[in-house]
C-alpha positions as CSV (number, residue, x, y, z in Angstrom):
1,X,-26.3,-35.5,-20.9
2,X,-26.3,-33.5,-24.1
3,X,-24.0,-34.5,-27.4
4,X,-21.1,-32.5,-26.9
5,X,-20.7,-31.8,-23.0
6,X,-17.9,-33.0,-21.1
7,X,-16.9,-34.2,-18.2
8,X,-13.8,-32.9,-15.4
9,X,-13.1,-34.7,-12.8
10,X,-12.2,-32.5,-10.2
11,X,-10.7,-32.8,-6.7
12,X,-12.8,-30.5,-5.2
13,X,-16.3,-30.3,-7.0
14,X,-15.5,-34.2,-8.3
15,X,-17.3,-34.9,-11.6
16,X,-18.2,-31.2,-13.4
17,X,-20.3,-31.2,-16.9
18,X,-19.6,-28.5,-19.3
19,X,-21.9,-26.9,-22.1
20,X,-20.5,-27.3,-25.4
21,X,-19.4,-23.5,-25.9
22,X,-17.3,-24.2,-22.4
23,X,-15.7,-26.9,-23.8
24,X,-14.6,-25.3,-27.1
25,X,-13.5,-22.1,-24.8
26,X,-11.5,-24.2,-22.5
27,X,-9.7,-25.4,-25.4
28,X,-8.1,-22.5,-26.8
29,X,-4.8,-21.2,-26.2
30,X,-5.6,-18.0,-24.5
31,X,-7.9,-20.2,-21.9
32,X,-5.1,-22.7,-21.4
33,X,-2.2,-20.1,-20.6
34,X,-3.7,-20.4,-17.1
35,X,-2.6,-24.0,-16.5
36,X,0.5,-22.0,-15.8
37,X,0.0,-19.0,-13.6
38,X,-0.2,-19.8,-9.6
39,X,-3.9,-19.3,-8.6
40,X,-1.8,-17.7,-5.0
41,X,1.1,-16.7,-6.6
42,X,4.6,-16.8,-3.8
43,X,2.2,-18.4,-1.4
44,X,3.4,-21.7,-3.2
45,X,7.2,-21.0,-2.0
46,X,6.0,-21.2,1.4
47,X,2.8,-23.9,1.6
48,X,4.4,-26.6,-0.7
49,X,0.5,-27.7,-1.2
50,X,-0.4,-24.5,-3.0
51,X,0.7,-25.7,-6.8
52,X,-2.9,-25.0,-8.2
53,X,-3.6,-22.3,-10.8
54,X,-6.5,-20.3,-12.6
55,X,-7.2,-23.0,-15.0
56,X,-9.4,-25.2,-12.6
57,X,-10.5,-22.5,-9.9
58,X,-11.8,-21.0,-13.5
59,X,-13.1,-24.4,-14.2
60,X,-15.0,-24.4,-10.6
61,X,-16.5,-21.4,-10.6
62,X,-18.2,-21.9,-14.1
63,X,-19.5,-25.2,-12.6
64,X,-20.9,-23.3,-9.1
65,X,-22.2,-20.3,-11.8
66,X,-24.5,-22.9,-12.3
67,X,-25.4,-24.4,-9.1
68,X,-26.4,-21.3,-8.2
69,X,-28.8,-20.4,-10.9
70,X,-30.2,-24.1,-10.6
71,X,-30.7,-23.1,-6.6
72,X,-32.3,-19.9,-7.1
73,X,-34.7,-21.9,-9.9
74,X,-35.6,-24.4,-7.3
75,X,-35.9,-21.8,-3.8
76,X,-38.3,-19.6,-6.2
77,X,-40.2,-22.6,-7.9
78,X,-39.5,-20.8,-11.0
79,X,-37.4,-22.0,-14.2
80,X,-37.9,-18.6,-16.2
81,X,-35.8,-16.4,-13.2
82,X,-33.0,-17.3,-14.9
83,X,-33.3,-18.3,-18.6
84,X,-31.1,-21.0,-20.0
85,X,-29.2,-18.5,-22.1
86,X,-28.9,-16.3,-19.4
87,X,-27.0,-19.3,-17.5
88,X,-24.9,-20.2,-20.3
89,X,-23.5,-16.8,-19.6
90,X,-23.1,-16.9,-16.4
91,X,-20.9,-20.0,-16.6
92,X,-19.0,-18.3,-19.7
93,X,-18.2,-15.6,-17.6
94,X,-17.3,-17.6,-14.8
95,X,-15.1,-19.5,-16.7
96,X,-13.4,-16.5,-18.5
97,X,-13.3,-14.4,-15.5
98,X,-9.7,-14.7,-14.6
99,X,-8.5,-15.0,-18.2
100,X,-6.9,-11.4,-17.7
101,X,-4.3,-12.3,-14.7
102,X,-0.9,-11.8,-15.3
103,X,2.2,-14.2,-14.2
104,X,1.6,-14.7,-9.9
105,X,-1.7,-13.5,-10.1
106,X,-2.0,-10.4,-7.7
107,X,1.5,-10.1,-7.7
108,X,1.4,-8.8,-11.3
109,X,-0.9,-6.0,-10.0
110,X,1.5,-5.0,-7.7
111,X,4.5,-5.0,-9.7
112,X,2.4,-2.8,-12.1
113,X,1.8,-0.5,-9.3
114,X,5.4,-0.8,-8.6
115,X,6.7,-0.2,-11.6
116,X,4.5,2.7,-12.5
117,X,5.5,4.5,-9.5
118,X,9.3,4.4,-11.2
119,X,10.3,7.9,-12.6
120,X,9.1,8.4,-16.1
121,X,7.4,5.3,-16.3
122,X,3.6,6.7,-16.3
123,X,4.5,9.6,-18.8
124,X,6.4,7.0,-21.1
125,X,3.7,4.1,-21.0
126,X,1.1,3.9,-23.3
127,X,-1.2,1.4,-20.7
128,X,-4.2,2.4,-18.7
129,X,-2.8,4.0,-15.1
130,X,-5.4,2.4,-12.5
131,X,-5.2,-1.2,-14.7
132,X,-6.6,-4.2,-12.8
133,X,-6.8,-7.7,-14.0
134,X,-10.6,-7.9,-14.2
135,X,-10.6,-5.9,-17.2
136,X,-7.9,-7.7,-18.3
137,X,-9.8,-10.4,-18.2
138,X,-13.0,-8.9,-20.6
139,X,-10.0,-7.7,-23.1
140,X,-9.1,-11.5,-23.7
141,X,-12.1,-12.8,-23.9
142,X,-12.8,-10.6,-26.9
143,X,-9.5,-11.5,-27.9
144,X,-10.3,-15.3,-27.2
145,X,-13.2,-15.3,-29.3
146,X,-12.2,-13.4,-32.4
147,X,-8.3,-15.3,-32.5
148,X,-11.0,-18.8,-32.4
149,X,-13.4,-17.4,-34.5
150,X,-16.5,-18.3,-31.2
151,X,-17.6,-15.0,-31.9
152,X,-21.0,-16.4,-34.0
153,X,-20.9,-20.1,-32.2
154,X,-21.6,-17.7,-29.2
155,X,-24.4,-15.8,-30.4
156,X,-26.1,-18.7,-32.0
157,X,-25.5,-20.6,-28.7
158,X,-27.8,-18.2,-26.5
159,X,-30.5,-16.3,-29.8
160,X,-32.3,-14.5,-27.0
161,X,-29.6,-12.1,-26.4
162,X,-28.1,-12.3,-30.3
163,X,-25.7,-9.8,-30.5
164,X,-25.7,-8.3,-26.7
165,X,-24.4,-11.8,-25.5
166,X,-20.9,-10.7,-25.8
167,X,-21.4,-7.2,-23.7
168,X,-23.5,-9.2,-21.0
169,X,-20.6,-11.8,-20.3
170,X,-18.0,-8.6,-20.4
171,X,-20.3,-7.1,-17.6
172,X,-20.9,-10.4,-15.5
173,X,-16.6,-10.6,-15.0
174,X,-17.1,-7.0,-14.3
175,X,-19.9,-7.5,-11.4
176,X,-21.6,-4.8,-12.7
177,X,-23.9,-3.5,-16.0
178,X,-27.2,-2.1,-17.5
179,X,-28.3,-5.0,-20.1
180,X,-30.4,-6.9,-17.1
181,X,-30.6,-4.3,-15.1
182,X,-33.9,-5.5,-13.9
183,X,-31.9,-8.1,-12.5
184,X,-29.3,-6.8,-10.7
185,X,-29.3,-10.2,-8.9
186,X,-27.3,-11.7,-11.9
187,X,-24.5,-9.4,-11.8
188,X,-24.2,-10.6,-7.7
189,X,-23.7,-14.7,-9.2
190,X,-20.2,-14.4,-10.1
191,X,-18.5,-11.0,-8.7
192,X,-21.0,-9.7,-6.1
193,X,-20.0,-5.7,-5.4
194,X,-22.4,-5.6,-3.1
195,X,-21.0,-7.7,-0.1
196,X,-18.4,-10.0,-1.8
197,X,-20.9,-13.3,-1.4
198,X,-20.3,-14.9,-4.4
199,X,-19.2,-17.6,-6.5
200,X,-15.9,-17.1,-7.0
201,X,-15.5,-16.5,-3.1
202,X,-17.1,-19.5,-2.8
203,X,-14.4,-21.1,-5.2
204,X,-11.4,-20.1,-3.9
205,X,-12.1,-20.3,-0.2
206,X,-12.7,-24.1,-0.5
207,X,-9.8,-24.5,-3.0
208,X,-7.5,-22.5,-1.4
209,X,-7.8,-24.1,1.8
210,X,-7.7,-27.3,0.6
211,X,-4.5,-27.4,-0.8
212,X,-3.1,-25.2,2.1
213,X,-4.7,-27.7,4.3
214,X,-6.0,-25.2,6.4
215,X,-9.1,-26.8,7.7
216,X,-12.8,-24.6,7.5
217,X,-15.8,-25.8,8.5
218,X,-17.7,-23.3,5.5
219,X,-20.1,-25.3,3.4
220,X,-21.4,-23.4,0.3
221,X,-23.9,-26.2,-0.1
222,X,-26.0,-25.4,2.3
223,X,-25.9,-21.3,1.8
224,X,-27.2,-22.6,-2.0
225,X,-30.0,-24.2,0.0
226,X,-31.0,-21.3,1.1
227,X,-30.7,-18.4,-1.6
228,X,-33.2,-16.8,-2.6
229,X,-34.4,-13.5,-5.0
230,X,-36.1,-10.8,-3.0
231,X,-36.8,-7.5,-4.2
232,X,-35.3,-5.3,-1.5
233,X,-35.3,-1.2,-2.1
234,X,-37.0,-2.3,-5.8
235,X,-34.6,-4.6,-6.9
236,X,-34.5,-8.0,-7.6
237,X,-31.3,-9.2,-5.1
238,X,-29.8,-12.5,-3.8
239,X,-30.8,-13.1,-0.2
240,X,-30.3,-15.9,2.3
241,X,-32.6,-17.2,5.1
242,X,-32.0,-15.4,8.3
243,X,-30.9,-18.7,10.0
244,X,-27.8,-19.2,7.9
245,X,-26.3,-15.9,9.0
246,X,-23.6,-18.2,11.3
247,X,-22.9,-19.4,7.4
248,X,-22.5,-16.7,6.2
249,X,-19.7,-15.2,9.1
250,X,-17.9,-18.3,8.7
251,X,-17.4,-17.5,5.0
252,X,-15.8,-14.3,6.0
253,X,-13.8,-16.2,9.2
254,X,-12.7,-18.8,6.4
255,X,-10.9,-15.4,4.2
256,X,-9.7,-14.5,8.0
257,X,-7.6,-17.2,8.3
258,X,-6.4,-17.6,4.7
259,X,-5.6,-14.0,4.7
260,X,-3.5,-14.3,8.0
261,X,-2.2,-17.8,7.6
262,X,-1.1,-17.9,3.9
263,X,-1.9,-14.8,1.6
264,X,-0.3,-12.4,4.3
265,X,2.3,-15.1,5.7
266,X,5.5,-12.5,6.9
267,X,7.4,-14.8,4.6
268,X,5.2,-15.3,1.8
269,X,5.5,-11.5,1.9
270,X,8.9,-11.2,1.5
271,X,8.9,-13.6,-1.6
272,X,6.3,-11.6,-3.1
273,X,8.6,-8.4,-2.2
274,X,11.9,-10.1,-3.7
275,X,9.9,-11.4,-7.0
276,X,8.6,-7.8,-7.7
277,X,11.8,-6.6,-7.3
278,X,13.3,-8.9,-9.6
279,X,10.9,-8.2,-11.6
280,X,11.3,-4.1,-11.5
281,X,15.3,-4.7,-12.3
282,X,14.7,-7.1,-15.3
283,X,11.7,-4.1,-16.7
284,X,14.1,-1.4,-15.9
285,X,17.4,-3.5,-18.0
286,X,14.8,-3.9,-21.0
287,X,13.4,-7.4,-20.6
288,X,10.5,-7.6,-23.2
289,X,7.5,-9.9,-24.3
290,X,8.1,-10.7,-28.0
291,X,4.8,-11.3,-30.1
292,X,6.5,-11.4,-33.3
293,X,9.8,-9.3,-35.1
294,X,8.1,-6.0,-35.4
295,X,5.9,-6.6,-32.2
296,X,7.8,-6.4,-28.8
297,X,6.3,-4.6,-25.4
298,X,8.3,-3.5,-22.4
299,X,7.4,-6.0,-19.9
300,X,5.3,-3.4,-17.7
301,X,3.3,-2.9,-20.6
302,X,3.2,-6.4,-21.9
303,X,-0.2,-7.3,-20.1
304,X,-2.7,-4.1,-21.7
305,X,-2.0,-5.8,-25.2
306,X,-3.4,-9.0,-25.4
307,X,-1.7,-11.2,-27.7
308,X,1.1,-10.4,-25.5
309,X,-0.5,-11.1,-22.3
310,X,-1.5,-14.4,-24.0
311,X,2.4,-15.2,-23.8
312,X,2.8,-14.5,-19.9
313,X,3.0,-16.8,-17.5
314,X,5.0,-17.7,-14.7
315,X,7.7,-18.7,-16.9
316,X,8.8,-15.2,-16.4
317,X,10.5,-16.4,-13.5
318,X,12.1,-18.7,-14.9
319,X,13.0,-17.3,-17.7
320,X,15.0,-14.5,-15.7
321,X,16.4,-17.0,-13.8
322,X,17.8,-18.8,-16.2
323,X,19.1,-16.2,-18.7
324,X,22.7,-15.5,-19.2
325,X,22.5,-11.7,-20.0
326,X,24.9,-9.6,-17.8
327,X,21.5,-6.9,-17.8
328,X,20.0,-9.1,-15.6
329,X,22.6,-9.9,-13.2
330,X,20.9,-8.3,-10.9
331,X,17.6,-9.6,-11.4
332,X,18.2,-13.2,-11.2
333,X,20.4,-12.6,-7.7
334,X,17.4,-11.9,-6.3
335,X,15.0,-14.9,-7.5
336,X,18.6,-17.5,-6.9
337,X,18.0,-15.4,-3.5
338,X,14.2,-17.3,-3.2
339,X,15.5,-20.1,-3.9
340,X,18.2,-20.4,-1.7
341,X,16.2,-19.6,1.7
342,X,18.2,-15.9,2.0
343,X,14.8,-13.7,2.1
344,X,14.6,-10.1,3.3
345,X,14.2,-9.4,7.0
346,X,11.6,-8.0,8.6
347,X,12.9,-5.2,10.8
348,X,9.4,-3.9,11.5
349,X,5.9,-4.4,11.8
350,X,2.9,-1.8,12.1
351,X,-0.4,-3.0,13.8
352,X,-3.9,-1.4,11.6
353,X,-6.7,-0.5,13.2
354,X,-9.3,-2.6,13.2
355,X,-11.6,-0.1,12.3
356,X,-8.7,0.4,9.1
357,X,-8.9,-3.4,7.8
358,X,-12.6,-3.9,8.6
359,X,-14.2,-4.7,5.0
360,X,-17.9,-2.6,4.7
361,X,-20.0,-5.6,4.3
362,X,-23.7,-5.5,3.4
363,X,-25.4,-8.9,4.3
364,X,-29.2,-9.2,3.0
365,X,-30.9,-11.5,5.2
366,X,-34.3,-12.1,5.4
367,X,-37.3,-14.1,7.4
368,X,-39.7,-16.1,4.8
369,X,-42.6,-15.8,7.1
370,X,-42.6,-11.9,6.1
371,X,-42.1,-12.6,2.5
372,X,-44.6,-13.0,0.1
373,X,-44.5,-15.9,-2.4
């Protein structure tokens, strides 16, 4: 191993080696924040296993960014269809890809939506209306780098793109861009728009359930096996053997049964419902996010500036909780509420139609005998 990697040992992936440039990135303050936000937010009050956060599902999928390049190297018996500084930033951008979450993860997103949806508050807010925490998460990475001065470690660390490095790791996290666009199969590595088979899925699934302890019989190993880049419709895209299509539904039966057993849990839901409450009451009484004396943002506008955002973590909560403000009274009823077991009831349900909830999934699947090598 090269001077300067290093080595996490992880309960899911077990022994993970990081480039250099990782390393130093993981060791900022901005990257650290995520020790502290819930990778599945309220889930936790309810699954007593589910403690882990962004930090190492960010850690993970930087490590399978690579597997994946190193499979698709191997399946098409060529090192140059993915160049080395290309897969440094891949794994950069899986590792910063979930640097832009707020405190609870998706939570934040909704209590956004939430709060927005108050009277006044989308006429009086200076933040971006539709804001989701993918570009969140390109914002502090360019705030990451020029706050730890990686800016130029970055651009010496992969010469073939120079200058464009930083762009191409904003448009990775964003699944999407024009840099590589003769290789739209790299912008499928760590957010895939086109079907949702990617990395991160790949991450999260197996994390998730494991410290849910909902059992899956999914194995991403294998799928890697069996990746390949075809050109389908002129471009260059990530396809699987036809044989591993039973792989590939039991990745989407695996998000089945974490979405019904633990994301959409009736009371996980109501503790999600109670926190953004909480949340909307402290907001509306004037809770703020202090940077500095002259620097203070309304907490639903804290998270579009990023040296506040950089300050947010679940801590919030707490911090609510625990304040002695009569503003707040309110507010902290509701999250002593949580904690004390006295959730809101249910006093309905409303069935979807299948054809409502079903996700439009495009799954590229291919026979080698027909392809030509």
């Amino acid at each position: 191993m090269s001077t300067g990697y290093k080595v996490f040992n992880d309960c899911v992936h077990g022994h993970i080696n990081l480039h250099p440039l990782c390393v130093r990135i993981v060791d900022t303050p901005q990257f650290q924040r995520l020790r502290n936000v819930k990778q599945v937010g309220p889930v936790y009050f309810v699954y007593p296993g589910a403690s882990h956060n962004r930090f190492e599902h960010s850690l993970g999928v930087c490590h399978l960014a690579g597997k994946m390049v190193d499979a698709l190297r191997k399946s098409c018996n060529d090192q140059s269809i993915v160049t080395d500084d290309e897969k440094l930033c891949l794994e950069i951008a899986g590792l910063c890809h979930d640097l832009g979450h707020g405190p609870f993860s998706h939570t934040w997103e909704k209590f956004i939506d939430v709060a927005r949806n108050k009277e006044g508050m989308s006429e009086t807010s200076g933040a971006v209306v539709s804001w989701k925490h993918e570009e969140g998460s390109v914002q502090m990475f360019e705030y990451l780098l020029e706050q730890n001065k990686l800016r130029d470690a970055l651009v010496e660390a992969v010469p073939e793109l120079k200058d464009k490095a930083v762009e191409f790791i904003k448009e990775l996290i964003r699944g999407k861009g024009t840099l590589k666009s003769d290789k739209k199969f790299l912008y499928q590595i760590i957010s895939n728009k086109d079907n949702g088979i990617d990395v991160d899925r790949f991450e999260y699934f197996l994390r998730d359930g494991r410290q849910l302890n909902i059992s899956s019989s999914f194995d991403y190993n294998r799928l890697l096996e069996f990746c390949y880049v075809i050109e389908v419709h002129g471009e260059k895209c990530i396809c699987f053997r036809n044989k591993e299509r039973h792989s590939l539904y039991e990745m989407f039966q695996v998000r089945v049964n974490l979405y019904h057993k633990a994301y959409c849990h009736h009371v996980a839901q109501c503790i999600e419902q109670m926190v953004i409450d909480a949340f909307v009451e402290a907001d509306r009484k004037g809770y703020k996010i202090r940077v500095s004396n002259d620097k203070v943002y309304q907490l639903s506008e804290a998270h579009c500036h990023s040296e506040a955002l950089s300050r947010m973590t679940d801590h919030i909560f707490y911090d609510i909780l625990y304040s002695t403000e009569e503003d707040y009274e309110q507010a902290r009823e509701l999250l002593h509420r949580i904690l004390k077991r006295d959730l809101y009831k249910v006093v309905a349900y409303k069935n979807f139609s299948t054809k409502l909830l079903k996700e439009k999934v495009y799954m590229t699947l291919y026979n080698p005998t027909s392809v030509q090598n």
